[in-house]
C-alpha positions as CSV (number, residue, x, y, z in Angstrom):
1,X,-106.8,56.9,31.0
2,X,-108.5,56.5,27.4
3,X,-111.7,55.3,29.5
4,X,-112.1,58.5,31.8
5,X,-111.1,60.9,28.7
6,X,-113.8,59.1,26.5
7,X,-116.7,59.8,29.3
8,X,-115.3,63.4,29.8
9,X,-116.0,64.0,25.9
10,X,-120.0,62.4,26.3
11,X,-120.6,64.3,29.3
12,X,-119.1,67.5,27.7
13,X,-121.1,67.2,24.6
14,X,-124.7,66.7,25.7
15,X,-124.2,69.8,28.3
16,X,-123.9,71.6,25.8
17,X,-126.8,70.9,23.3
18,X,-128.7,71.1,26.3
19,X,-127.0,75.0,26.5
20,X,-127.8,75.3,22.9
21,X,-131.4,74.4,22.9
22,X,-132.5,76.7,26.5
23,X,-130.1,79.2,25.0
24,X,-129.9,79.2,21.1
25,X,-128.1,82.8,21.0
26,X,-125.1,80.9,22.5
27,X,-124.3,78.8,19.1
28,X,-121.4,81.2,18.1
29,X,-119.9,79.7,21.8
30,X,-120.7,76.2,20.9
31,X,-118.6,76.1,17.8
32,X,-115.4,77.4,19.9
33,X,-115.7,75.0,22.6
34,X,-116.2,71.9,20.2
35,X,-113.0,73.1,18.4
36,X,-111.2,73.0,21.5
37,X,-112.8,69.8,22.2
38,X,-111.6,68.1,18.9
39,X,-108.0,69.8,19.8
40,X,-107.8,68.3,23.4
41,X,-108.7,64.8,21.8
42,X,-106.0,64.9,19.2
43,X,-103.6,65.8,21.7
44,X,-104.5,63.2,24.0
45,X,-104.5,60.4,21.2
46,X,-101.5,61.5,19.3
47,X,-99.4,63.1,21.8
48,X,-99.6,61.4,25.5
49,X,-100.5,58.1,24.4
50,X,-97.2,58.4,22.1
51,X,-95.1,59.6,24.8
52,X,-96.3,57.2,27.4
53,X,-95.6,54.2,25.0
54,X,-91.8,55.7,24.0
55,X,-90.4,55.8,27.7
56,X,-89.0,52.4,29.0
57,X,-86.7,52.2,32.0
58,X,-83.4,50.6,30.9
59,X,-82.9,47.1,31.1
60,X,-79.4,46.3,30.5
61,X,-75.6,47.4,30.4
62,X,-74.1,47.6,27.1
63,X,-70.3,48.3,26.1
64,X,-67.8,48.4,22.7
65,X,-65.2,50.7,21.1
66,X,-65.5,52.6,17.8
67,X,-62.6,52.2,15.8
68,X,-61.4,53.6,11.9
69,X,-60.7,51.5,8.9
70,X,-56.7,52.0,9.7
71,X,-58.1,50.1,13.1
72,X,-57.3,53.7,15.1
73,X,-60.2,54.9,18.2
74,X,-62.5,57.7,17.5
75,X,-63.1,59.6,20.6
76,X,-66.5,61.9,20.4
77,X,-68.4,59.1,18.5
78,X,-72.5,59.7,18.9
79,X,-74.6,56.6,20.1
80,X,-78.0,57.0,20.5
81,X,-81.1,54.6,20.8
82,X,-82.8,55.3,18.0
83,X,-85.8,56.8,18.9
84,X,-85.0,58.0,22.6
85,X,-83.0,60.2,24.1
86,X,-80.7,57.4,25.8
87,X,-77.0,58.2,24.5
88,X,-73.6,58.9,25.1
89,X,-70.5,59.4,23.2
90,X,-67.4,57.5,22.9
91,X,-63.8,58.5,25.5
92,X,-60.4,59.7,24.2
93,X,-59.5,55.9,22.9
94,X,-62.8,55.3,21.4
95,X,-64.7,53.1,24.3
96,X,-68.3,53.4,25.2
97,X,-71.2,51.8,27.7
98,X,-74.6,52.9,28.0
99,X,-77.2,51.2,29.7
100,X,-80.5,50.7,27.0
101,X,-83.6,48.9,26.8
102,X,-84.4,45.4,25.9
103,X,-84.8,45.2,21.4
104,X,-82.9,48.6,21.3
105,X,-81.2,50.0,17.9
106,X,-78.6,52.5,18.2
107,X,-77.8,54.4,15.4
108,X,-74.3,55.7,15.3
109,X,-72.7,58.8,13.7
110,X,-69.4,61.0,13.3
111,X,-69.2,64.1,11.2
112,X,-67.1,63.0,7.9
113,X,-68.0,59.1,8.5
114,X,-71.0,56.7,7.1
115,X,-73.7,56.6,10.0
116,X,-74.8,52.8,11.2
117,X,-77.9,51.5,12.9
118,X,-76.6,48.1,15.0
119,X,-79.7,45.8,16.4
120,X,-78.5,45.4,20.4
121,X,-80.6,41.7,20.6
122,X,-78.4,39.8,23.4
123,X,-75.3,41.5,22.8
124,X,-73.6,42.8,25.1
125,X,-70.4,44.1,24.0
126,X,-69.5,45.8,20.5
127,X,-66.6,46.6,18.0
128,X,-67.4,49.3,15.8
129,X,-65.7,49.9,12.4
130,X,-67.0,53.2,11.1
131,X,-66.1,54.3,6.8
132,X,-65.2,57.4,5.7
133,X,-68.3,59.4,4.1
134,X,-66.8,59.8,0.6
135,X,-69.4,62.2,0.1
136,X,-68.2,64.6,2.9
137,X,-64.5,64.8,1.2
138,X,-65.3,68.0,1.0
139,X,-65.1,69.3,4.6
140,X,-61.4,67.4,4.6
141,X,-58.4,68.7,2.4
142,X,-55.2,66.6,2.3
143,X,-52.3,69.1,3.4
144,X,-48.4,68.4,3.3
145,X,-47.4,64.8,3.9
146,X,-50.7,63.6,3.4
147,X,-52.2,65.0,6.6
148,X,-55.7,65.0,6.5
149,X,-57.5,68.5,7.7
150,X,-60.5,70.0,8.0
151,X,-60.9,73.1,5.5
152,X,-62.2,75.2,8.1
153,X,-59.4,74.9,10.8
154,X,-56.7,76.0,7.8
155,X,-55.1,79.1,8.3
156,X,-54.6,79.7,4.1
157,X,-57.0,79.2,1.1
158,X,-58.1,75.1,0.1
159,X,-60.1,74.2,-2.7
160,X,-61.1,70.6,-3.3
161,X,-61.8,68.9,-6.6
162,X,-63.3,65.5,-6.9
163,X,-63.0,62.9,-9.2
164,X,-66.1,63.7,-10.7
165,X,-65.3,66.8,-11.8
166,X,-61.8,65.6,-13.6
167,X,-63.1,62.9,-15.4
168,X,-66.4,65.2,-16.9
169,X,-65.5,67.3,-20.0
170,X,-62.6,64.9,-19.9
171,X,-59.0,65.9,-22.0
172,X,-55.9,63.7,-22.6
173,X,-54.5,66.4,-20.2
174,X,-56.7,66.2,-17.4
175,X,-55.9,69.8,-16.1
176,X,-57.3,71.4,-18.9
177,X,-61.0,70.1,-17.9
178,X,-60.9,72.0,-15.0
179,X,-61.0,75.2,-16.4
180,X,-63.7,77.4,-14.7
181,X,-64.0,75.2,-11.3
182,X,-61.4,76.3,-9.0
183,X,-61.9,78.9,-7.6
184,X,-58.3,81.7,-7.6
185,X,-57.0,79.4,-10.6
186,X,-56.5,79.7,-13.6
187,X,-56.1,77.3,-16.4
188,X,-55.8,77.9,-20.3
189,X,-55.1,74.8,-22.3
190,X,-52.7,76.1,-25.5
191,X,-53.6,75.4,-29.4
192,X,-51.0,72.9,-29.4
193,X,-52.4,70.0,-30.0
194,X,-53.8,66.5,-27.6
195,X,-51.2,66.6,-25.3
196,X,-50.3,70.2,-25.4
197,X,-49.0,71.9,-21.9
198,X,-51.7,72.8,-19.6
199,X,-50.9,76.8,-18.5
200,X,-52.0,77.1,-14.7
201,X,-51.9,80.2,-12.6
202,X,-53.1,80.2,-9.5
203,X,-54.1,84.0,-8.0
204,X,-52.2,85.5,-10.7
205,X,-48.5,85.9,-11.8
206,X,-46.0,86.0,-9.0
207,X,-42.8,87.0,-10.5
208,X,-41.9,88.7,-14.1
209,X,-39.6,85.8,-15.4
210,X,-39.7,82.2,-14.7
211,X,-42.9,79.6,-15.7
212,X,-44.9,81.0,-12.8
213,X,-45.7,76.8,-12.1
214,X,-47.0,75.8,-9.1
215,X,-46.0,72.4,-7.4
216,X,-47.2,69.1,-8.2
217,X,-47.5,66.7,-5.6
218,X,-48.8,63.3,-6.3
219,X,-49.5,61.1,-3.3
220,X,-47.2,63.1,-1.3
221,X,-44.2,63.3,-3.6
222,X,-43.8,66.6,-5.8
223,X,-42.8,65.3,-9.1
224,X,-41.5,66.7,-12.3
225,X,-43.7,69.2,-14.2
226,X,-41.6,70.2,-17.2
227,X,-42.9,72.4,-19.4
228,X,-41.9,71.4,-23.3
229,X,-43.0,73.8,-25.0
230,X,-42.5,76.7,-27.1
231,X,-39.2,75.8,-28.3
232,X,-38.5,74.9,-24.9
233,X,-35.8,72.8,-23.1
234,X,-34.2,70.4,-26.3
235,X,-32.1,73.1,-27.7
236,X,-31.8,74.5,-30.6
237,X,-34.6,72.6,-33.2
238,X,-34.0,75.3,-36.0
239,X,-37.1,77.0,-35.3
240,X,-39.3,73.6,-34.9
241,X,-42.0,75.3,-32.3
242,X,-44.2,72.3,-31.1
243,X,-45.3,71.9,-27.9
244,X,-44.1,68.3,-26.3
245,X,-46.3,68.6,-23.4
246,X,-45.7,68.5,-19.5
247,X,-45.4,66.0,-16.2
248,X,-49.4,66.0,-15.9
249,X,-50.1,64.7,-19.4
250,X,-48.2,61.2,-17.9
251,X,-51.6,60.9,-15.6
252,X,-54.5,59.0,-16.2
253,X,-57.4,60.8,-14.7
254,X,-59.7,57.3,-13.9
255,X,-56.7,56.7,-11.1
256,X,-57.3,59.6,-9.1
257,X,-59.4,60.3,-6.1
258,X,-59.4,63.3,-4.9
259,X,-56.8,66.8,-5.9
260,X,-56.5,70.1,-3.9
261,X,-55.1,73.0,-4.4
262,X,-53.3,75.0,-1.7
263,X,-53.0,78.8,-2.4
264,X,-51.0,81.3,-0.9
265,X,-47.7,82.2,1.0
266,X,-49.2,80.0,4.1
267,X,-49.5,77.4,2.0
268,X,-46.5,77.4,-0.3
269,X,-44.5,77.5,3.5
270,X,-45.8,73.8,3.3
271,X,-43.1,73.0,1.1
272,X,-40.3,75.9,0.9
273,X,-39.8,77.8,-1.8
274,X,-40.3,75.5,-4.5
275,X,-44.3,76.2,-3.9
276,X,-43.9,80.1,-4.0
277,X,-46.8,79.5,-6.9
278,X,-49.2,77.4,-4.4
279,X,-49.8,73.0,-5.0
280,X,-51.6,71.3,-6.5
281,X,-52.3,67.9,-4.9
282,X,-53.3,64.6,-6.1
283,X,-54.1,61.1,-4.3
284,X,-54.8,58.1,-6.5
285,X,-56.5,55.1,-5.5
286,X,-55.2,53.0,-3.2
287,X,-58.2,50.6,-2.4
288,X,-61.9,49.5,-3.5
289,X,-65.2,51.3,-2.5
290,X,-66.6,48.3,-1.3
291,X,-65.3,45.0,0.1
292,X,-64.5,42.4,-1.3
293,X,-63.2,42.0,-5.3
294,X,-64.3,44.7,-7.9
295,X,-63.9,45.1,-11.3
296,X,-64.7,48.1,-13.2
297,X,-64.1,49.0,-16.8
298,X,-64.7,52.5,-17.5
299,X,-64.6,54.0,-21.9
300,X,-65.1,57.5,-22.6
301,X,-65.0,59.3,-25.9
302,X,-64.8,62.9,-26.7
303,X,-65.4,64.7,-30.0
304,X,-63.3,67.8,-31.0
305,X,-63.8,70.9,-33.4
306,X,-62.0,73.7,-34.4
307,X,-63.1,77.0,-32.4
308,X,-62.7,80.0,-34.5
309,X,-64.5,80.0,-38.1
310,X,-63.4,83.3,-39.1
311,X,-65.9,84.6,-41.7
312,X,-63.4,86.4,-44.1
313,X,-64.7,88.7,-46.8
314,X,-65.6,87.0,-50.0
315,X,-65.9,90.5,-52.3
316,X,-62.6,90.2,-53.6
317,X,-60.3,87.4,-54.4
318,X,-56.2,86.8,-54.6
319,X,-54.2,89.2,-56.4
320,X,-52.6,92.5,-56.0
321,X,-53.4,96.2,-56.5
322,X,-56.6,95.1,-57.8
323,X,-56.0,92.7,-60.5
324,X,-55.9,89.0,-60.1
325,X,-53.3,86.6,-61.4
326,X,-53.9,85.3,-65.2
327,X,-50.2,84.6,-65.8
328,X,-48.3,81.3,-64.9
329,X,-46.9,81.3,-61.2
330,X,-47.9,83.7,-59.8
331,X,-46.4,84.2,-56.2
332,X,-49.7,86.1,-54.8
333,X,-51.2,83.1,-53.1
334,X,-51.4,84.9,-49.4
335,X,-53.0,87.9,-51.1
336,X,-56.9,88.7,-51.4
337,X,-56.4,92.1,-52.9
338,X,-57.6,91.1,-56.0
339,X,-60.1,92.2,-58.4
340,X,-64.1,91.7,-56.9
341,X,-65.8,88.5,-58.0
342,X,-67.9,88.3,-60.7
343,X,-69.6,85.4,-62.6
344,X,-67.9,84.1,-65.0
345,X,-64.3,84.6,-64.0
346,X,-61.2,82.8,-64.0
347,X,-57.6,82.9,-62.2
348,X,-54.0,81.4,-62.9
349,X,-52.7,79.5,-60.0
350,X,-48.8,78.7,-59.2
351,X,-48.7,75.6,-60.7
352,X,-50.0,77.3,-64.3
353,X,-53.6,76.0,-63.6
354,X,-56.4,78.1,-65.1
355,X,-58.9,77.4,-62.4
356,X,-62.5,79.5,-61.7
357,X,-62.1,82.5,-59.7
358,X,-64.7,82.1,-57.2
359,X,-64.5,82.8,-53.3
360,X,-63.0,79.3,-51.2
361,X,-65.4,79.6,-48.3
362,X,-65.0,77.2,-44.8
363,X,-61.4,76.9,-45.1
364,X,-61.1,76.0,-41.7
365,X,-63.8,73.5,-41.8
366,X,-62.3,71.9,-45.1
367,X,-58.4,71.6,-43.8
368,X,-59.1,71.1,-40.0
369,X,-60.6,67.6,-39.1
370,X,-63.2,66.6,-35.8
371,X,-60.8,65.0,-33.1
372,X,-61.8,62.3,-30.9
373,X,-60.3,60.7,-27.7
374,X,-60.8,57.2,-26.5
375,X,-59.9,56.0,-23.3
376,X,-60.4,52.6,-21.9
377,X,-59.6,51.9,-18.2
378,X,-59.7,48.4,-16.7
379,X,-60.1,48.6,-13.2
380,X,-59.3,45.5,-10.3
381,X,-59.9,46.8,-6.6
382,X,-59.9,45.4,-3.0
383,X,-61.2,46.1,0.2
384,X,-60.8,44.8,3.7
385,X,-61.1,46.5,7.1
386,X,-57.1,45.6,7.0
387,X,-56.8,47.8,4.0
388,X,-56.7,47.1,0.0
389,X,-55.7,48.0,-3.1
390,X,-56.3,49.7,-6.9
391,X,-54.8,47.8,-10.1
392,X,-55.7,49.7,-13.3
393,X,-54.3,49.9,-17.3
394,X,-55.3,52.3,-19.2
395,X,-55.3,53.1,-23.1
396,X,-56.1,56.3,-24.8
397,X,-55.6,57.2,-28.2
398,X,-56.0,61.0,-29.7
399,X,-56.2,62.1,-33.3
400,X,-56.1,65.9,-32.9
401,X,-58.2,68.1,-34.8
402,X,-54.6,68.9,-37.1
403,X,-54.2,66.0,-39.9
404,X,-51.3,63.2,-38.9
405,X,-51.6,64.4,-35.1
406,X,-52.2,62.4,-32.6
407,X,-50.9,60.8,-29.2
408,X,-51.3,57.6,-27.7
409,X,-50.9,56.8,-23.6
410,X,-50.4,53.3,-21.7
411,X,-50.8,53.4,-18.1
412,X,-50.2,50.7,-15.6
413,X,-51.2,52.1,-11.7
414,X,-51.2,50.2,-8.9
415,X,-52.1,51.9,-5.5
416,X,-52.2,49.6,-1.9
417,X,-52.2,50.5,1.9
418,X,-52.3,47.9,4.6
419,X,-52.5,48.0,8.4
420,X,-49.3,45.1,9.2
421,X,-49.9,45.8,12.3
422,X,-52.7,47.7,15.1
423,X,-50.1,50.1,15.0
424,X,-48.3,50.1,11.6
425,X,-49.4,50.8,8.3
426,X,-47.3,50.4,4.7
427,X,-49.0,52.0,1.7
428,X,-47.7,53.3,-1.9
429,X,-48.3,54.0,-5.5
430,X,-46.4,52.8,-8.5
431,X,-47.5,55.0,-12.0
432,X,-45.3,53.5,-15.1
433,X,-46.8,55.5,-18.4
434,X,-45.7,55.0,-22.4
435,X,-45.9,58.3,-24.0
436,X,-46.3,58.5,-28.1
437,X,-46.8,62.3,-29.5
438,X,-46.5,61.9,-33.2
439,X,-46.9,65.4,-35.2
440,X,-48.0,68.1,-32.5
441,X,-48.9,71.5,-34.4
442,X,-45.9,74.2,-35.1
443,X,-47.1,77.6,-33.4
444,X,-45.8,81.0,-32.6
445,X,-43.9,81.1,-35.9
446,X,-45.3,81.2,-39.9
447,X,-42.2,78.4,-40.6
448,X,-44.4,75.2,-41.1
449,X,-47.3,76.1,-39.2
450,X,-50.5,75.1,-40.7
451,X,-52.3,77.5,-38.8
452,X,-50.8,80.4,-39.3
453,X,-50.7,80.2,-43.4
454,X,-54.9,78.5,-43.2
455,X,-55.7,81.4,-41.6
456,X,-54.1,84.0,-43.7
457,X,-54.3,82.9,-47.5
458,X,-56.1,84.1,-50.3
459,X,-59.3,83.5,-50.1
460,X,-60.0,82.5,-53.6
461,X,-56.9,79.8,-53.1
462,X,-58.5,75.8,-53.8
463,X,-57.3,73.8,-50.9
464,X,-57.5,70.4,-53.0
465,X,-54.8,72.3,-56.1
466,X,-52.8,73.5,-53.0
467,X,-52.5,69.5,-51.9
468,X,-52.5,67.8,-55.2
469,X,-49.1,70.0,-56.4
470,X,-47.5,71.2,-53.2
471,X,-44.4,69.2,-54.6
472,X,-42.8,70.5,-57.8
473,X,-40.7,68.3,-60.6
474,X,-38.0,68.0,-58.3
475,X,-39.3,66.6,-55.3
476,X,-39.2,70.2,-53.4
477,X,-41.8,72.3,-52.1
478,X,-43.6,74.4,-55.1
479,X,-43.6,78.0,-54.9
480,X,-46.9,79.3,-54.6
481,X,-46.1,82.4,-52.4
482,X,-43.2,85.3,-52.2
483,X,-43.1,84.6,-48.8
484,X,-40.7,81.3,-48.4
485,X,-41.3,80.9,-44.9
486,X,-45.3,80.8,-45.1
487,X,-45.2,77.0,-46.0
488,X,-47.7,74.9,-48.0
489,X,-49.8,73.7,-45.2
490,X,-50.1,70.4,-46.8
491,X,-46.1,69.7,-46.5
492,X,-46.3,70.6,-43.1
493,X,-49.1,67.7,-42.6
494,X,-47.4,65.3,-45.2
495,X,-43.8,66.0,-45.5
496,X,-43.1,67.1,-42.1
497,X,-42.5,64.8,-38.9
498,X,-41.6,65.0,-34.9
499,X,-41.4,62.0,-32.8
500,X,-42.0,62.0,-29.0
501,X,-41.5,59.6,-26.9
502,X,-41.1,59.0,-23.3
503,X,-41.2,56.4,-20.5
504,X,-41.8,56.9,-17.6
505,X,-42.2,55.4,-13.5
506,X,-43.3,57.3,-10.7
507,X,-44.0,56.2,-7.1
508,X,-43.4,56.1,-3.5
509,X,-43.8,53.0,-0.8
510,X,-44.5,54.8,2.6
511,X,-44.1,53.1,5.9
512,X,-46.3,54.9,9.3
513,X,-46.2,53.8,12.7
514,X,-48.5,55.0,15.2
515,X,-47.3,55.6,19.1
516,X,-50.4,57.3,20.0
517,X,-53.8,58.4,18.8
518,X,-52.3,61.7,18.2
519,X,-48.5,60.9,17.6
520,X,-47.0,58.4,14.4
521,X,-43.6,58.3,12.7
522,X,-43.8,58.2,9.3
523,X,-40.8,57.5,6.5
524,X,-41.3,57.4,2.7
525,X,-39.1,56.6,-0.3
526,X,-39.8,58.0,-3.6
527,X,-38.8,58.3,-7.1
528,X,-40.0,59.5,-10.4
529,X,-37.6,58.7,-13.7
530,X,-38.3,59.2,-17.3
531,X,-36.7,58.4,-20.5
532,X,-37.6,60.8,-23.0
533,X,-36.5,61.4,-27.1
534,X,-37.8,63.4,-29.6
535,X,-37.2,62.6,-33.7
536,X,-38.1,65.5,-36.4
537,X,-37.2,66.9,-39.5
538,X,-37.0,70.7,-40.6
C-alpha cells in the first residue's frame, strides 16, 4: 500500500511541472492540486495506516464479575479494551465475558466509582473490586436510614456538604462555618461566646412559637439538639442570661465525612413530624481512605476579633446637662453629655480621683481580647476490601474574645463496618465527648453583661481606674453609676463565675443482612446520654 501511494505522488508531480512549463498561466491550478496532494498524503499516513494497525480479530475468551467494597455485584459495569471498540457491560449479578485480543487492557468504569485499567496477559478469568469515587459524593445524598441516593432521582430538595467545607473557616461549633454555603439555610452563630448555640433555619420560619430546629441525625440516629440558651431550660438563674450551647457543639468536625441537608415537607415525611423543620444529616468515619494502617494527625488554629468598632463621638465627655463631674462620686459614669473637650481639662471620677478629661478612644479594642482556637486530632484508620475502621481523640481549647472565657472539648470517636459475612454487614459509631464552658458572656440583659455597659459608657471613662477600684472598702461593688443594674464590666470578668459541664456518649451498632441485590434487613440499636451541671454565682 505505502509502495503504490509513494509512486502515485512521483508520477503526479512531474505531470504537472511538465503542465506548468507548456502552460505557465496554469500556476494558480498547480498550487490547488499540490494542496490536495499534501492532504491525501497526510490522510493516508496518519489516518489508514492508523486504522489498519488498530483492528485485530479477537484471540481469546475472557470472563470475571465486578463486585463493591461491601462484596455486593454491580450490574451495568463498562469494560472496554482500551483503545477499541471491543466491550460489554456487566448482567444483573455483576458477571461479564468478552472475547479480546492477545496483550489487551481493559479499562473499567461506573458512574460514582474509581475507574481501573487491568493488563489481560494469560488471565482468563477476573474478580473485580471497584471503590467509591469520593470525589463524585456529590451526585449521591444519604437519605433516611442511611440509604444512599442519587440527588437527581429525589422527589424534594438535597444539598451536600463535604468535609472540606466544615473543617475550612473552622469554629468550635462546626455549624457556624457553614454560614453562606447551603443553599435554602440559614445559619447565624450568636454573640455568646466559643460554644455559643448555632441558630439554623432552613427555608425560613415554619411556625410562630417553638425553636423552629430542624432534626439532627448522626449516622442514622437523630440525637438531642438542646438549645441552652437565653435563659433557657435550667430554671430560674435569677436573671444569669448565658448561652450553654447545644447537641452539635459535642461534635468534632475532623470525624465527619460527609452531612446533608434534606428540606421540605417530602423530606421531613422521612422522619414524621419531628422533622417538620427539614434534617440535617451527618456520617462520620467509619474506615481509612486507603488500605492498609494510617495515621493522621491533623492541628488547626483560628484567630478571633471583635466585629463592631463603633466610632463614638469624642466632642464631649461624661457628665450631665453640659457640665462634667468635678465633685467626689459622681454617679454619671454611663453619661457623655458633658461639657466639650478642651486642653487642659480635668474630671472627678467615682472613686474621688481627679483624672485628665480627655476622650477614652478604642474601648472595644482595649477591654475585648483576640481569641484563638486550637484543635488537635490524632487520627488511626483501617482499610480492607472486608471493611475497616476510624479511631480518633481530639483536643480543642478556646479562649473567647471576652476575658476568663473559654471552653475546652475531649473527643474520643471510633467508627467500624465489616462484611461478617458475603451477605452480612455490622457497622457502628461510638462518640464519648468532655464538655468544660467556663464564663460564657451574659447577653440580652444590662445585669452583668460586659457588653452591654462597654458599649454604652462615657466616653471619657479610663478603663484601667474602672478595673483597679471596681471593689470599694467593703469588698462590694463600687458605685460608679445611678444605674445599679449596669455592672462594672470588670466584676463581671473577675468576680463573676458559671460552670458548665457535661459528659456525654452517643452511638449506634447496626447489623444488615442482604437477601438480594436489591432487598436487605437491617436492625440498629442506639443511644445518646449525657450528664450535664452547670455552677454560677449572681
Amino acid at each position: 500500500m505505502g509502495f503504490s501511494y509513494q509512486k502515485i505522488h512521483v508520477t503526479m508531480k512531474e505531470k504537472l511541472l511538465n503542465l506548468v512549463k507548456t502552460y505557465p498561466q496554469n500556476f494558480g491550478l498547480l498550487v490547488l492540486l499540490t494542496c490536495a496532494i499534501c492532504f491525501i498524503r497526510t490522510s493516508f499516513a496518519h489516518g489508514f495506516d492508523h486504522r489498519f494497525e488498530a483492528v485485530s480479530l479477537p484471540e481469546k475468551t475472557i470472563k470475571g464479575m465486578v463486585i463493591d467494597e461491601m462484596g455486593n455485584p454491580i450490574p451495568g459495569v463498562t469494560i472496554v479494551v482500551d483503545g477499541t471498540a471491543i466491550g460489554t457491560a456487566t448482567d444483573i449479578d455483576g458477571n461479564f465475558s468478552l472475547e479480546v485480543p492477545d496483550n489487551a487492557v481493559l479499562f473499567v468504569s461506573y458512574i460514582g466509582y474509581q475507574s481501573q485499567r487491568i493488563t489481560v496477559g494469560n488471565q482468563t478469568t477476573f474478580n473485580i473490586t471497584l471503590r467509591e469515587d469520593q470525589s463524585s459524593l456529590e451526585e449521591v445524598v444519604v437519605t433516611a436510614l442511611g440509604i444512599k441516593r442519587e440527588s437527581k432521582r429525589l422527589g424534594y430538595a438535597t444539598s451536600t456538604v463535604t468535609a472540606d467545607q466544615i473543617n475550612v473557616n473552622r469554629t468550635p461549633n462546626f455549624m457556624n462555618a457553614l454560614q453562606g454555603k447551603i443553599a435554602g439555610v440559614n445559619i447565624s452563630s450568636l454573640a455568646t461566646g466559643p460554644a455559643g448555640t448555632s441558630k439554623i433555619r432552613i427555608r425560613g420560619q415554619s411556625s410562630v412559637g417553638g425553636q423552629n430546629n430542624p432534626l439532627i441525625v448522626l449516622n442514622g440516629m437523630p440525637i438531642d439538639n438542646t438549645n441552652f440558651g437565653i435563659a433557657g431550660n435550667v430554671g430560674n438563674r435569677m436573671g444569669n442570661n448565658s448561652d450553654g450551647g447545644d447537641g452539635l457543639s459535642s461534635i468534632n468536625p475532623d470525624d465527619i465525612e460527609s452531612m446533608t441537608v434534606l428540606k421540605g415537607a417530602a423530606a421531613a415525611a422521612l422522619y414524621g413530624s419531628r422533622a417538620k423543620d427539614g434534617v440535617i444529616m451527618i456520617n462520620t468515619k467509619t474506615k481509612g481512605l486507603a488500605e492498609g494502617i494510617g495515621v493522621e494527625w491533623n492541628t488547626n488554629f483560628t484567630a478571633d476579633s471583635p466585629l463592631d468598632y463603633t466610632d463614638f463621638q469624642y466632642e464631649y465627655g461624661q457628665g450631665e446637662n453640659g457640665i462634667r463631674p468635678t465633685t467626689p462620686n459622681p454617679t454619671s459614669g454611663v453619661w457623655s453629655f458633658g461639657e466639650r473637650f478642651q486642653p487642659g481639662m480635668t474630671q472627678t471620677l467615682f472613686d474621688g480621683i481627679e483624672v485628665p478629661y480627655v476622650p477614652v478612644r478604642n474601648r472595644i479594642g482595649q477591654f475585648y481580647r483576640v481569641g484563638h482556637t486550637l484543635t488537635n486530632t490524632l487520627s488511626l484508620s483501617s482499610r480492607t476490601d472486608k471493611g475497616g475502621f476510624n479511631l480518633s481523640l481530639a483536643n480543642m481549647d478556646n479562649e473567647g474574645i471576652e476575658p476568663n472565657s473559654r471552653f475546652n472539648r475531649r473527643t474520643l470517636n471510633l467508627g467500624f463496618t465489616q462484611d461478617v459475612t458475603k451477605k452480612l454487614n455490622v457497622s457502628g459509631n461510638i462518640n464519648y465527648s468532655i464538655e468544660e464552658n467556663r464564663n460564657p458572656p451574659i447577653v440580652a440583659q444590662q445585669d452583668i453583661s460586659t457588653a452591654f455597659v462597654v458599649y454604652t459608657m462615657s466616653n471619657s471613662m479610663p478603663l484601667d481606674i474602672l478595673e483597679q477600684h471596681r471593689l470599694d472598702e467593703n469588698g462590694n461593688e463600687a458605685i460608679w453609676s445611678r444605674f445599679r443594674n449596669r455592672t462594672n464590666p470588670y466584676i463581671s470578668i473577675n468576680e463573676r463565675f458559671e460552670k458548665i459541664r457535661r459528659n456525654r456518649i452517643f452511638g449506634n451498632v447496626a447489623l444488615k443482612y442482604d437477601f438480594t441485590d436489591w432487598l436487605y434487613v437491617q436492625g440498629r440499636v442506639a443511644q445518646d446520654f449525657f450528664v450535664r451541671d452547670q455552677e454560677f454565682n449572681f
